[in-house]
mmCIF file of the C-alpha atoms, coordinates in Angstrom:
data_MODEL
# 
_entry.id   MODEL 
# 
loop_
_atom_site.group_PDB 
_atom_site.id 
_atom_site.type_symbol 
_atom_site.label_atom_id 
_atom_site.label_alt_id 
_atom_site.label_comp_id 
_atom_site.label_asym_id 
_atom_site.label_entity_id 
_atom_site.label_seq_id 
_atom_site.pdbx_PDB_ins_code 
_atom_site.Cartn_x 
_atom_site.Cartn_y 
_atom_site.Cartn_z 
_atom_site.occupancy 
_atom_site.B_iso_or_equiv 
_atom_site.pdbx_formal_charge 
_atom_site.auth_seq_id 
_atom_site.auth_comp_id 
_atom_site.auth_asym_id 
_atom_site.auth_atom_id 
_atom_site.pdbx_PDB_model_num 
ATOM 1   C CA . UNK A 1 1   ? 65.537 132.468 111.019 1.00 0.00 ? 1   UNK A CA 1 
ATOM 2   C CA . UNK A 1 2   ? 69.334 132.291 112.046 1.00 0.00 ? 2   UNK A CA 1 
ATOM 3   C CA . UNK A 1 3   ? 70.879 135.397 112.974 1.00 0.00 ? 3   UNK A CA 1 
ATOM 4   C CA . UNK A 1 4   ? 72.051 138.345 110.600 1.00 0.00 ? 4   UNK A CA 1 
ATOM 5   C CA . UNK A 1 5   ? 74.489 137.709 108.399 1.00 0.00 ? 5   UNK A CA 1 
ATOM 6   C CA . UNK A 1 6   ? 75.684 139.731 106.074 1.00 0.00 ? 6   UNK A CA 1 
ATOM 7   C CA . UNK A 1 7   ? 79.055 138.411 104.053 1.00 0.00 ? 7   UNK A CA 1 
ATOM 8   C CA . UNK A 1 8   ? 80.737 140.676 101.193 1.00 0.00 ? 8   UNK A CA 1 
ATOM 9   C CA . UNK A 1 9   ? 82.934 138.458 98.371  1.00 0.00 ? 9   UNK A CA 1 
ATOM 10  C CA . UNK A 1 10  ? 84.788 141.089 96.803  1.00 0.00 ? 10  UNK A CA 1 
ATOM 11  C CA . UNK A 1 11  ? 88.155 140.864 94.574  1.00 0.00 ? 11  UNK A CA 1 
ATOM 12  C CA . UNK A 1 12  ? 89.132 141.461 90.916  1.00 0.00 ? 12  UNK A CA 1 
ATOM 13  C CA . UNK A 1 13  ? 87.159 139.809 88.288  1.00 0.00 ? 13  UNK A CA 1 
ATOM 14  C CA . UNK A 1 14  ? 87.849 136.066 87.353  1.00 0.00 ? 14  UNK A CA 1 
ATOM 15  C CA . UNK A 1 15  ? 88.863 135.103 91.090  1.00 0.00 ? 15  UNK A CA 1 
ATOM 16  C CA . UNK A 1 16  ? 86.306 132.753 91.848  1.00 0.00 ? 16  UNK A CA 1 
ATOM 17  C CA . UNK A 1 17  ? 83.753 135.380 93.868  1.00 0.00 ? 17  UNK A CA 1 
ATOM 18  C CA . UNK A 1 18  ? 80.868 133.835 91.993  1.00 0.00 ? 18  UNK A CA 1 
ATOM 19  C CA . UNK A 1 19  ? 81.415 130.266 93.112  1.00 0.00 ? 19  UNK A CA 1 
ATOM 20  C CA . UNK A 1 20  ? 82.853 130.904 96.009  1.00 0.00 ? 20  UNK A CA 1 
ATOM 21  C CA . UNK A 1 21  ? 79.371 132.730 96.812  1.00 0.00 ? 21  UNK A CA 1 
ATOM 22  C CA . UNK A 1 22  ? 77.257 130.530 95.402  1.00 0.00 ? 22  UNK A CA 1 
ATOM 23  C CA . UNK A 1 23  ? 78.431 127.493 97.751  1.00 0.00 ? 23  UNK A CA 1 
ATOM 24  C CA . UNK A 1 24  ? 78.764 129.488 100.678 1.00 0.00 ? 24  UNK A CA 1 
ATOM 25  C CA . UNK A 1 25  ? 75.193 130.951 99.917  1.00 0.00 ? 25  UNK A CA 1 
ATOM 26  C CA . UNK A 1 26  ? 73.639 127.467 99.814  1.00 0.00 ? 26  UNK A CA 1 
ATOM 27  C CA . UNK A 1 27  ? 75.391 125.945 103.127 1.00 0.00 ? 27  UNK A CA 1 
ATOM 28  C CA . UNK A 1 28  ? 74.542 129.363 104.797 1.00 0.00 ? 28  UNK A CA 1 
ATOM 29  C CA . UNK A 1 29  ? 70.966 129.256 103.532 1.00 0.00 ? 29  UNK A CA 1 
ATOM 30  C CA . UNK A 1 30  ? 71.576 132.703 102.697 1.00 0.00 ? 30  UNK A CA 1 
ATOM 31  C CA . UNK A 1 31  ? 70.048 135.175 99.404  1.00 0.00 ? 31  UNK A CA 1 
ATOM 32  C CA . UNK A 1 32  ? 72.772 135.291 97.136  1.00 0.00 ? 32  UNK A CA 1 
ATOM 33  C CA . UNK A 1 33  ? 73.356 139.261 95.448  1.00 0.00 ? 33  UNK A CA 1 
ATOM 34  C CA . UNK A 1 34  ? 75.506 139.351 92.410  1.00 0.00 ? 34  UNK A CA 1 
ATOM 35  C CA . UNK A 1 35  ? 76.592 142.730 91.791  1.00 0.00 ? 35  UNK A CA 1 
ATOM 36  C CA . UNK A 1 36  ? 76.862 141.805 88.257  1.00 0.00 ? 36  UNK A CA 1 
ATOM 37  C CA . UNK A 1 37  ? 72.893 141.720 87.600  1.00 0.00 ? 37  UNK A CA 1 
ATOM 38  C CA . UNK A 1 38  ? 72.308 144.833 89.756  1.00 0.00 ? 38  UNK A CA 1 
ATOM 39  C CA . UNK A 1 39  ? 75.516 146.430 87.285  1.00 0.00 ? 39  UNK A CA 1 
ATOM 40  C CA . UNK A 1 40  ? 75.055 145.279 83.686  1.00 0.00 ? 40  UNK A CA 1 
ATOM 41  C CA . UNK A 1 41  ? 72.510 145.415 80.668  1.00 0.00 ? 41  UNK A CA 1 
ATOM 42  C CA . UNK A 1 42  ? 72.214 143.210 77.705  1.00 0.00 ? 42  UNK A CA 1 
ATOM 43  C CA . UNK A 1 43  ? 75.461 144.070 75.189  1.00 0.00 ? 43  UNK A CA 1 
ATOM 44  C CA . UNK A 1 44  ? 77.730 144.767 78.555  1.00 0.00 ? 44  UNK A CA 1 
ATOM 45  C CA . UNK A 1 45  ? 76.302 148.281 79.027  1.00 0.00 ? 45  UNK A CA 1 
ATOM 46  C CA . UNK A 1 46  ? 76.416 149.642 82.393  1.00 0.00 ? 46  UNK A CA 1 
ATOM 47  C CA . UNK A 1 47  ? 72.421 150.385 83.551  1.00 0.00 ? 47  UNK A CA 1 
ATOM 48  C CA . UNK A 1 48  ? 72.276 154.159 84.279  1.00 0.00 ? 48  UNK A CA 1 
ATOM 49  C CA . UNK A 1 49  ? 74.405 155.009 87.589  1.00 0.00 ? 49  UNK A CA 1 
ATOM 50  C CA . UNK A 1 50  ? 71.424 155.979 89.605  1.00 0.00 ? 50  UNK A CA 1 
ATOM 51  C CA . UNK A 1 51  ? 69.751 152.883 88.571  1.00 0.00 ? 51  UNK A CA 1 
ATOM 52  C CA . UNK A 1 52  ? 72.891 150.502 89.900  1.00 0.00 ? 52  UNK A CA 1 
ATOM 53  C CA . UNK A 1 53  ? 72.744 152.566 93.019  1.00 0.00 ? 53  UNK A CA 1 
ATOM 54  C CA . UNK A 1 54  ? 69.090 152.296 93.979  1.00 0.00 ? 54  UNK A CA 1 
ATOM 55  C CA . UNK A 1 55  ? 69.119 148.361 93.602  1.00 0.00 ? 55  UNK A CA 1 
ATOM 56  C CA . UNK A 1 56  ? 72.766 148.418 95.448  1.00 0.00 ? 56  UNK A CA 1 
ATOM 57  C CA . UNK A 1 57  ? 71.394 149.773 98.019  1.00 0.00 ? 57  UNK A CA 1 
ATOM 58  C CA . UNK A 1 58  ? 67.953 148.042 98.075  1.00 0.00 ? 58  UNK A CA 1 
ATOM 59  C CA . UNK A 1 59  ? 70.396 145.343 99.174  1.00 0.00 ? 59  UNK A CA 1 
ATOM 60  C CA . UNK A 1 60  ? 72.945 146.372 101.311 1.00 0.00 ? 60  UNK A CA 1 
ATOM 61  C CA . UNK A 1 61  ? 69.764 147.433 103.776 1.00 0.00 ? 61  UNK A CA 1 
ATOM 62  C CA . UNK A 1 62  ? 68.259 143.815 104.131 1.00 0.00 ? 62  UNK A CA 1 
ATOM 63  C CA . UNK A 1 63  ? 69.960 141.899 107.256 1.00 0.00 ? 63  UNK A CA 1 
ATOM 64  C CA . UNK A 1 64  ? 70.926 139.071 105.702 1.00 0.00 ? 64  UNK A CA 1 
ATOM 65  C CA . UNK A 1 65  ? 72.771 137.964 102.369 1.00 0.00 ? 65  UNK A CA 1 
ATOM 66  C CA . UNK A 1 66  ? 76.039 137.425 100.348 1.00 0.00 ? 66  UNK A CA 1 
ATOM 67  C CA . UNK A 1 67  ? 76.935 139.884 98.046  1.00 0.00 ? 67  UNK A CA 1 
ATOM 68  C CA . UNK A 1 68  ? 79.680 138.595 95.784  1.00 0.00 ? 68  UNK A CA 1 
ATOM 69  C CA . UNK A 1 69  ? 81.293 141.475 92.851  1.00 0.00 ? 69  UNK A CA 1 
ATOM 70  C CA . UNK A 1 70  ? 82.900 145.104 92.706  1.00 0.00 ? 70  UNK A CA 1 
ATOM 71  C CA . UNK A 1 71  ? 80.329 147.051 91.002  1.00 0.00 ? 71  UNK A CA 1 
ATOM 72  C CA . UNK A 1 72  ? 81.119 150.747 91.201  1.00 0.00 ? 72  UNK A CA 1 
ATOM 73  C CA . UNK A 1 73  ? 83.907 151.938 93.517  1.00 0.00 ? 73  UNK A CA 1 
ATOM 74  C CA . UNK A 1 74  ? 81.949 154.525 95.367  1.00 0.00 ? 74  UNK A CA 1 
ATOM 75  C CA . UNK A 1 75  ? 79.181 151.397 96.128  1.00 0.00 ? 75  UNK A CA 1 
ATOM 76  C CA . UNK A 1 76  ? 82.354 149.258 98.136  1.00 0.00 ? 76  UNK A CA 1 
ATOM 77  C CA . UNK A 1 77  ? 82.591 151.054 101.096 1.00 0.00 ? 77  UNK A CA 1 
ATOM 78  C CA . UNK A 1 78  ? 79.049 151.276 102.342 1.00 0.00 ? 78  UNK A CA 1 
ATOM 79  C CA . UNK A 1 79  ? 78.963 147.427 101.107 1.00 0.00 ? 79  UNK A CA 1 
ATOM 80  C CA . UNK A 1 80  ? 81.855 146.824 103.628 1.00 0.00 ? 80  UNK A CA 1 
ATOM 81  C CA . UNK A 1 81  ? 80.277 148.816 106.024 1.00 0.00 ? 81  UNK A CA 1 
ATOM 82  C CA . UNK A 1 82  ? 77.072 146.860 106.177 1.00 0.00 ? 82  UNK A CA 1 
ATOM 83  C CA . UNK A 1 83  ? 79.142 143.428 106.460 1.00 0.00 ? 83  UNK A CA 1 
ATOM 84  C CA . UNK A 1 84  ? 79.289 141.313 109.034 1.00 0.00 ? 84  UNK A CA 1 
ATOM 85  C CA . UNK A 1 85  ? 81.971 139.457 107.281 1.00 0.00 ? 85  UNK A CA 1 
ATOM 86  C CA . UNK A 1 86  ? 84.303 139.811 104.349 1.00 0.00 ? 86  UNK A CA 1 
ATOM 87  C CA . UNK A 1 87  ? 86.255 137.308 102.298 1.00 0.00 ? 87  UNK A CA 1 
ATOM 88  C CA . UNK A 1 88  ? 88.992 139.437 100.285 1.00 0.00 ? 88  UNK A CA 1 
ATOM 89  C CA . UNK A 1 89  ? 90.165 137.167 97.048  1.00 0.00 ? 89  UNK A CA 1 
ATOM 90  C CA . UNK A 1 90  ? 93.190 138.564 96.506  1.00 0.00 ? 90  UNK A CA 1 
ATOM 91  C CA . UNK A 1 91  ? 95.165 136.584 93.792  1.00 0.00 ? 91  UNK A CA 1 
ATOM 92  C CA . UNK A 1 92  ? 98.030 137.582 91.763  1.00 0.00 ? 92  UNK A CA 1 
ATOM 93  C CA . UNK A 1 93  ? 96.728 139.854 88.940  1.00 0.00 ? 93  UNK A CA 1 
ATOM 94  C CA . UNK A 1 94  ? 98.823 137.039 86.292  1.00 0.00 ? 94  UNK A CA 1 
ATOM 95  C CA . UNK A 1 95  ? 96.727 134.463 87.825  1.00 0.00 ? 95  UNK A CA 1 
ATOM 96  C CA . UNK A 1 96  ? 92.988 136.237 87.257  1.00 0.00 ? 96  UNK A CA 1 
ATOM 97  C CA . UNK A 1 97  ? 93.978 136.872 83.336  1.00 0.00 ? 97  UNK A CA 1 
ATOM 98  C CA . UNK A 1 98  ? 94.899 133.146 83.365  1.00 0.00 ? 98  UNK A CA 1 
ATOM 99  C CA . UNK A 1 99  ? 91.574 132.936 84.841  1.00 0.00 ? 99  UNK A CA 1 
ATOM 100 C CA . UNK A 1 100 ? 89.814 134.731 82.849  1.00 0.00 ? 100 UNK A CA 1 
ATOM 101 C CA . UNK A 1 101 ? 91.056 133.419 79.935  1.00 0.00 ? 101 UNK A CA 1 
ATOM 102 C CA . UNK A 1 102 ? 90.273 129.941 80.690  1.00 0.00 ? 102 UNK A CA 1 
ATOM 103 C CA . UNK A 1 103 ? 86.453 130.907 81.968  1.00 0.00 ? 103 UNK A CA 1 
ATOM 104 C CA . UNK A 1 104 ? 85.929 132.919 78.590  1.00 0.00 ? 104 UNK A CA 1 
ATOM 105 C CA . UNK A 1 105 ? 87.161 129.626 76.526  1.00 0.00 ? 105 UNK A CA 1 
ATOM 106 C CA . UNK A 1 106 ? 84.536 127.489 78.641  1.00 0.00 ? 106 UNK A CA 1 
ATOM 107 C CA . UNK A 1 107 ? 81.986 130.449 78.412  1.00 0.00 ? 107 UNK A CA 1 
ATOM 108 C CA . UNK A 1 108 ? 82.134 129.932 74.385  1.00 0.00 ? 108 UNK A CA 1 
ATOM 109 C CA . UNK A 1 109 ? 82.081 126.287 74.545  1.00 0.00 ? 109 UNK A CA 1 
ATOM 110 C CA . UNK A 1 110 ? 79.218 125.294 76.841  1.00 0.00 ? 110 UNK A CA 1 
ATOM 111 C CA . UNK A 1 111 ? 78.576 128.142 79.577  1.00 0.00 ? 111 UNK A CA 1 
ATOM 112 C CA . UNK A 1 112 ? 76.783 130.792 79.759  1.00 0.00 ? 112 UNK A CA 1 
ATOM 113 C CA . UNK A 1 113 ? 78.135 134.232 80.290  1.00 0.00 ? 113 UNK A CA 1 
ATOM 114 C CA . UNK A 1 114 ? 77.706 136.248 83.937  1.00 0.00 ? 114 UNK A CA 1 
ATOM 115 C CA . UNK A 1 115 ? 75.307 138.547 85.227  1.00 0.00 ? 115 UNK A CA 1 
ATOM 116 C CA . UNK A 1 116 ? 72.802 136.140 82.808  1.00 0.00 ? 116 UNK A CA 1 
ATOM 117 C CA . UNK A 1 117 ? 73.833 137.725 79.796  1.00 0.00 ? 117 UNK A CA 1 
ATOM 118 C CA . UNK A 1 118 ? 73.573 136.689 76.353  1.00 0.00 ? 118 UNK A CA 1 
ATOM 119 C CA . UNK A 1 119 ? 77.154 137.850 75.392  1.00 0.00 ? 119 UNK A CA 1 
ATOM 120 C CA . UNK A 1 120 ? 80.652 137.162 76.513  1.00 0.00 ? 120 UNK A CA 1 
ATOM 121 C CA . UNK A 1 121 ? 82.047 140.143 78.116  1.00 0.00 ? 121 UNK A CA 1 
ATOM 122 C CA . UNK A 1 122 ? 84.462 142.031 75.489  1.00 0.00 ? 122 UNK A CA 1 
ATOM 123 C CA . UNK A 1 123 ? 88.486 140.464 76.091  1.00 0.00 ? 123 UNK A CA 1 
ATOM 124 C CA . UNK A 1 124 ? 90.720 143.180 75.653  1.00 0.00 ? 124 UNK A CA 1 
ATOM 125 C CA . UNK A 1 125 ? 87.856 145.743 77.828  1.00 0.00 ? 125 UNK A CA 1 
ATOM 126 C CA . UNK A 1 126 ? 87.699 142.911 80.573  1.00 0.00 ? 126 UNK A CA 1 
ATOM 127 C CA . UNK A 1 127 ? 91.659 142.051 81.048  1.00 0.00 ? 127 UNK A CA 1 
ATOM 128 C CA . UNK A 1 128 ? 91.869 146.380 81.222  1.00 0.00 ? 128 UNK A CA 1 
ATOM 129 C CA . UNK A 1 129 ? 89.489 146.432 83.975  1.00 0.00 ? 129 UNK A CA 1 
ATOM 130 C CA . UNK A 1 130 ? 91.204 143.910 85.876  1.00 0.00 ? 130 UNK A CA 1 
ATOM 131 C CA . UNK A 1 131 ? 94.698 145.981 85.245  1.00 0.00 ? 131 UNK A CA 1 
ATOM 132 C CA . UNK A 1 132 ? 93.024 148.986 86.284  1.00 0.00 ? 132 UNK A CA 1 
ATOM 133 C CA . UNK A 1 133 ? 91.192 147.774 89.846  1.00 0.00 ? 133 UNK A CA 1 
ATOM 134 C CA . UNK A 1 134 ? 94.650 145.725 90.792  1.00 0.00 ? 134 UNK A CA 1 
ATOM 135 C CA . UNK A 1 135 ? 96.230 148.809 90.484  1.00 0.00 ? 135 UNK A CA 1 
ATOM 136 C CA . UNK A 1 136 ? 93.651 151.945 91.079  1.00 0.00 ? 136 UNK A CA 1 
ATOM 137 C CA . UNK A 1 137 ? 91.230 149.916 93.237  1.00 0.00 ? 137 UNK A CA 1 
ATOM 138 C CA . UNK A 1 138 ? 92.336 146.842 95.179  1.00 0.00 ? 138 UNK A CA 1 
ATOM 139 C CA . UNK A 1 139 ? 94.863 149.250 97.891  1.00 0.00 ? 139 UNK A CA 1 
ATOM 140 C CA . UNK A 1 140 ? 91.621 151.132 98.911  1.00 0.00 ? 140 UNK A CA 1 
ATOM 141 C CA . UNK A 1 141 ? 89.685 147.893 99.320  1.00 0.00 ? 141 UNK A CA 1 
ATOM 142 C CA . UNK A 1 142 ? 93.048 145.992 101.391 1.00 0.00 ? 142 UNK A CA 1 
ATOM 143 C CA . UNK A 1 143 ? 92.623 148.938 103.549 1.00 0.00 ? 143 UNK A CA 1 
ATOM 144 C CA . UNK A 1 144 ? 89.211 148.998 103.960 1.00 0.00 ? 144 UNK A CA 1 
ATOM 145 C CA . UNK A 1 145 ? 89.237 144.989 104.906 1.00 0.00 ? 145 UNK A CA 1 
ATOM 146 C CA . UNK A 1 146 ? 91.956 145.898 107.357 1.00 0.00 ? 146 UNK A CA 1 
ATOM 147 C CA . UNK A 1 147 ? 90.056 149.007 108.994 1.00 0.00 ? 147 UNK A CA 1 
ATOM 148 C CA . UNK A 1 148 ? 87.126 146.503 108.909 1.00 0.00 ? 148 UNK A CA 1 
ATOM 149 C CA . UNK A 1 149 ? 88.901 143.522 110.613 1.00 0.00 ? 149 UNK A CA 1 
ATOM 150 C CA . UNK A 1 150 ? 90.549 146.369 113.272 1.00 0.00 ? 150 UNK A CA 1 
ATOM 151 C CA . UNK A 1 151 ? 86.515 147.235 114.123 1.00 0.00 ? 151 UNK A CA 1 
ATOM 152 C CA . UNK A 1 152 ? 85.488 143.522 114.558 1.00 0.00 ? 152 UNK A CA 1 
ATOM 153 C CA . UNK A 1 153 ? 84.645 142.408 111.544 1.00 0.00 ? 153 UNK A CA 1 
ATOM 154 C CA . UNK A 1 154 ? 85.676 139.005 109.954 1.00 0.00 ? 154 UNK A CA 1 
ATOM 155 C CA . UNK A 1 155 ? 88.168 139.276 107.386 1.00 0.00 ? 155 UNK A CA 1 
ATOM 156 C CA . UNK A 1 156 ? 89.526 135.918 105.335 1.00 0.00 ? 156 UNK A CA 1 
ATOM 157 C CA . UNK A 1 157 ? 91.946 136.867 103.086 1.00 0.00 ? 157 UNK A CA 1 
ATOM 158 C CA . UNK A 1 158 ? 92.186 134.220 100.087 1.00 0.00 ? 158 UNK A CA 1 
ATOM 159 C CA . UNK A 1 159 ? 95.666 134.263 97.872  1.00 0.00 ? 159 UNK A CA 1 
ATOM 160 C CA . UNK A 1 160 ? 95.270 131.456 96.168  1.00 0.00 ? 160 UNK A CA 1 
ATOM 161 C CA . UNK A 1 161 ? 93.756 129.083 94.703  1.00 0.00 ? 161 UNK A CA 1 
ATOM 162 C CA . UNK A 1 162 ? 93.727 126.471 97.290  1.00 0.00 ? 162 UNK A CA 1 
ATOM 163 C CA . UNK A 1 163 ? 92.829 128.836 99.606  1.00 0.00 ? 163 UNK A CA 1 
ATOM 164 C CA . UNK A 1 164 ? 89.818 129.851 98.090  1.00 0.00 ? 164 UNK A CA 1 
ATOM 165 C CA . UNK A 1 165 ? 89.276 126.168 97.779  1.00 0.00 ? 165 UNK A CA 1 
ATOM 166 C CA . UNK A 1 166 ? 89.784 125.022 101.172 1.00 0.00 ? 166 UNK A CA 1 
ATOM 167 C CA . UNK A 1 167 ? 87.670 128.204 102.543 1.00 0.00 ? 167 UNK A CA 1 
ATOM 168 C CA . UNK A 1 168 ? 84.532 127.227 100.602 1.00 0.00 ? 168 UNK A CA 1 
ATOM 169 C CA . UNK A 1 169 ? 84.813 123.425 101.486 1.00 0.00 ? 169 UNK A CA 1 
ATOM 170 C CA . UNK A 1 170 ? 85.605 124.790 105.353 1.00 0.00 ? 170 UNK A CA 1 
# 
């Protein structure tokens, strides 16, 4: 087995996390965690809090994976913590609406929602939530990438969309 390796994919919603993670969790031959599945219940209900924080930390403890997702803000931190590397998608917030809009218009044509849910996630609640962690969340998680990088860790910082596309076929 190769060594431990344990990467974080964190950023606001409709950035590209999920298939940035999925790509790099199939050339790394690493278990892929999508905080989305360990967050949400059918109809976009949150699971209870202590439920979400049991399975978060179930797998935060296991020495190798790529966790890709926010999930609650007090579960970031010890997810950073645990990393051995971090990749930061930090786009314009314009640019994940425009994201999200497209992906919810592809969602209703062919795909299938996240998190393997039977429902598109709610519009106007989703484009909130990303107005609300660009503002009240993404400062906290720069800084904790940058205490994280000044401690050894391996920070990539993605902020754009080339970026993020050169990085996963790097």
């Amino acid at each position: 087995m190769a060594t431990d390796a344990r990467v974080v994919i964190i950023g606001n919603a409709a950035g590209g996390k999920s298939t940035l993670a999925r790509a790099l969790a199939a050339r790394r031959d690493l278990p892929l965690v999508e905080v989305d599945r360990l967050l949400w219940q059918a109809g976009w209900q949150l699971v209870p809090a202590e439920v979400y924080s049991r399975r978060h930390v179930e797998a935060i403890v296991a020495d190798r994976w790529i966790i890709e997702g926010l999930g609650s803000q007090d579960s970031i931190a010890p997810r950073v913590a645990r990393a051995t590397e971090i990749v930061l998608i930090d786009l314009p917030l314009w640019l994940h609406f425009a994201l999200a809009a497209e992906r919810q218009t592809k969602w209703t044509e062919q795909e299938a929602p996240p998190a393997g849910l039977a429902e598109l996630p709610p519009m106007r609640a989703l484009f909130e939530t990303m107005w609300q962690v660009d503002r009240g969340w993404m400062p906290g998680i720069r800084d904790l990438c940058r205490k994280a990088e000044a401690d050894g860790t391996k920070v990539s910082r993605l902020q754009s969309l080339d970026e993020i596309d050169a990085f996963a076929r790097a």
